[in-house]
Every structure is written in structure tokens, then in C-alpha cells.
VMD Tcl script that draws the C-alpha trace (Angstrom):
set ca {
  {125.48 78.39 107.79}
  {123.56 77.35 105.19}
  {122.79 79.62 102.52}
  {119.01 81.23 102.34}
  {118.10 79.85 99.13}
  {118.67 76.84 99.76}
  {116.65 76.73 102.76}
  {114.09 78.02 100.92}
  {114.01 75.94 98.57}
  {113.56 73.07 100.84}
  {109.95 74.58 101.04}
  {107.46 73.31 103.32}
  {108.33 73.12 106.94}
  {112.34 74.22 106.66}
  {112.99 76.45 109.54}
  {115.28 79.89 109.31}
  {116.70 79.48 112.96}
  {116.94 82.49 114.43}
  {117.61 84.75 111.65}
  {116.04 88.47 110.85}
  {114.55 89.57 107.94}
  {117.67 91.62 108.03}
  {119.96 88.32 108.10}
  {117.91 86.45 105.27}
  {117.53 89.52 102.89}
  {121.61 90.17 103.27}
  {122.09 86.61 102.71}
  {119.80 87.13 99.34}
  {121.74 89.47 98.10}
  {124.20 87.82 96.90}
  {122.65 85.61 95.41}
  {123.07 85.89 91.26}
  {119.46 87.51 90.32}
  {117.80 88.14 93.47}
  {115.02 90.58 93.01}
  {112.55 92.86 94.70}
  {108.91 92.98 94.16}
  {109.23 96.49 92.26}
  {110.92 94.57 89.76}
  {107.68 93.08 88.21}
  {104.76 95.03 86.38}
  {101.66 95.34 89.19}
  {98.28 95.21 87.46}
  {96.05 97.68 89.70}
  {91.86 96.39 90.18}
  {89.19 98.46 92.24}
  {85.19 97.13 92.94}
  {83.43 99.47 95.23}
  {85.73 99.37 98.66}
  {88.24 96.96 97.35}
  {91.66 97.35 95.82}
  {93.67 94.58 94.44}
  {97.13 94.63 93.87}
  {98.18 91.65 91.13}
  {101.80 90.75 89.93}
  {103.05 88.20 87.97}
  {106.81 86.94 88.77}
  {108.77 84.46 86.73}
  {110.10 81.12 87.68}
  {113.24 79.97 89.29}
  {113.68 83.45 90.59}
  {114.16 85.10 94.34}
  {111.75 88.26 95.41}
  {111.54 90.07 98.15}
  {108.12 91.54 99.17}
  {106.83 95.35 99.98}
  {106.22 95.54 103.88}
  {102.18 96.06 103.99}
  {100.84 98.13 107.09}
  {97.46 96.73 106.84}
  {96.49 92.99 107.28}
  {95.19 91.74 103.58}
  {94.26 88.67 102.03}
  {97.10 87.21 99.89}
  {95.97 84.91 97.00}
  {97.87 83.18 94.55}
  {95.93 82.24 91.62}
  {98.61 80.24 89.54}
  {102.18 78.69 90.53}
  {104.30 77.56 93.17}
  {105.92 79.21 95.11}
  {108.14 78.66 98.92}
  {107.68 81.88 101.20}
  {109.47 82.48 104.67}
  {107.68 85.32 106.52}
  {110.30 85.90 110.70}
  {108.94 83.74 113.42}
  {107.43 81.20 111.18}
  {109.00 78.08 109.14}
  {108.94 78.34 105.13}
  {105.79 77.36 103.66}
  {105.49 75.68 100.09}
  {102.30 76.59 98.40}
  {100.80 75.22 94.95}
  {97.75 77.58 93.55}
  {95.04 78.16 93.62}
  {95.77 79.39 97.42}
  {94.52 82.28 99.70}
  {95.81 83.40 103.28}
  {95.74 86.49 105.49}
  {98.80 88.95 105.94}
  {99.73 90.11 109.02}
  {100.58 94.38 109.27}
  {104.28 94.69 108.65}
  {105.15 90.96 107.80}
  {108.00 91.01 105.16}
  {107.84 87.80 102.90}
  {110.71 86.03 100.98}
  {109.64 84.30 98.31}
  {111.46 81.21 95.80}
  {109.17 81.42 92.91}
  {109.65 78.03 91.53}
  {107.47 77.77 88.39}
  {105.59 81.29 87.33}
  {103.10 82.51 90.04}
  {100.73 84.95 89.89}
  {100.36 86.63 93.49}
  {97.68 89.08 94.96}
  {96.68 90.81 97.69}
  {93.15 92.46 98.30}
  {92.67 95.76 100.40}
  {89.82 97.02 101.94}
  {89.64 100.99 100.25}
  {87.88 103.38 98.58}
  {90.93 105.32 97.26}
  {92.07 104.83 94.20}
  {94.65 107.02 93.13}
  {98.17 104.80 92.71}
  {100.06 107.08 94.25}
  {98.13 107.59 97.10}
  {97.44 103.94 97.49}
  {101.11 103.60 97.77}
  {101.36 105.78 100.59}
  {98.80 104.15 102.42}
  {99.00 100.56 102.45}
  {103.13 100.04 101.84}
  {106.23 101.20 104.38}
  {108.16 103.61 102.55}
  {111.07 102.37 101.51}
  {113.06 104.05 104.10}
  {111.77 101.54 106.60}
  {112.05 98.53 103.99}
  {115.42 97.22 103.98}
  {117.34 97.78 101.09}
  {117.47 96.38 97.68}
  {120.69 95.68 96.17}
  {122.48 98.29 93.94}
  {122.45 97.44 89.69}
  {120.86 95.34 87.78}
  {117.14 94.77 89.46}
  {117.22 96.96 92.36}
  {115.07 99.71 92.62}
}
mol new
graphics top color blue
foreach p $ca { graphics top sphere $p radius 0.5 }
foreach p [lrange $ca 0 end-1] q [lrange $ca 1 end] { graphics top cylinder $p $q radius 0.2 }
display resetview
């Protein structure tokens, strides 16, 4: 089988077949410096009913995305980056780009030249902690980051 990065890394159009997030993820692991979105500073924006989640993540590097419960627009406002998301093919991207997030989708991301990624909530809360609570699975449900260096 091949190995996950690499068919990530093919980018555009290369097809997981039949694998799980599960599958993909486990397959990530062990790959040297495979990291999870925690791993990367978030810069936190509010406008009246909007929260925007922002984080930066360095080049030639593997990430694994927070599971969102609410569809969101995604937009990536500088890089490239290849993302596989179950059930669809990976899809290259080069910024400036903007989508829509489906509730629960898990991405997997090759970040192949620094990206800036972020995704836009409708809300009026803004405590962090809160926001947290209501807009990302716990972590319970997520599936696990690897142990050491860069997990959570």
C-alpha cells in the first residue's frame, strides 16, 4: 500500500481508496514530523456575529485538522497546500482560496510551501474557551495524536 504522504503529495485528484480517517491518520503517524493542528499558534478575530479562527503552518510539513461540528467557510489566504477530507479525492489548492466545511469533516493536510489557513464561524460568543467547546469535537472523539515530540 502506498504510504499516505505520498499520496498526498500527488495533490490534485489522487484518490485514498477506501481508507478511514482512522487508516490515513495511523498511516501519518509514522511519518518523521507529522503534526496536529494544536501544534501551531491560532490567532483569534471577532466582528459583530463572526469568529475567525487563523493559523499559520510551515512548509513541507503534515497536519492533521480539529473535527468542526458546524459547517464554516475555510479560506486560505497564502500557500499551497494538498488536503484529503473521507469520501473525496485529495485536492491541491494555491491561495488565495475559499470553500465551505462540511460538520464533522476531518482534513489531512501536506502543507507544501507556508499557508496561512482560516475558517469563519457564525457567533456571538467570544470567550476562547467557550468557543472551543462549541464549534470543535472534544478530543475524545478526535482520533489521537501521536505521543512526544508535537502531540498534544
Amino acid at each position: 500500500m502506498e504510504s499516505a504522504l505520498a499520496i498526498i503529495e500527488q495533490g490534485d485528484g489522487a484518490l485514498v481508496p477506501e481508507w478511514t480517517p482512522s487508516d490515513i491518520i495511523e498511516a501519518i503517524r509514522e511519518q518523521p514530523g507529522a503534526l496536529f493542528d494544536d501544534c501551531f499558534p491560532l490567532q483569534h478575530q471577532f466582528a459583530p456575529g463572526v469568529y475567525l479562527r487563523e493559523i499559520t503552518m510551515p512548509g513541507d510539513t503534515i497536519v492533521v485538522g480539529k473535527i468542526h461540528k458546524t459547517r464554516h467557510f475555510n479560506i486560505i489566504s497564502r500557500g499551497v497546500v494538498s488536503f484529503w477530507v473521507e469520501g473525496h479525492a485529495v485536492k491541491t489548492v494555491t491561495a488565495p482560496y475559499t470553500f465551505i466545511s462540511e460538520p464533522g469533516a476531518q482534513k489531512v493536510l501536506y502543507v507544501h510551501e507556508e499557508t496561512v489557513w482560516s475558517t469563519v464561524h457564525p457567533t456571538d460568543e467570544t470567550d476562547l474557551t467557550k468557543l472551543e467547546a462549541l464549534l470543535i469535537e472534544s478530543d475524545d472523539l478526535r482520533l489521537e495524536a501521536p505521543t512526544g515530540e508535537g502531540s498534544e
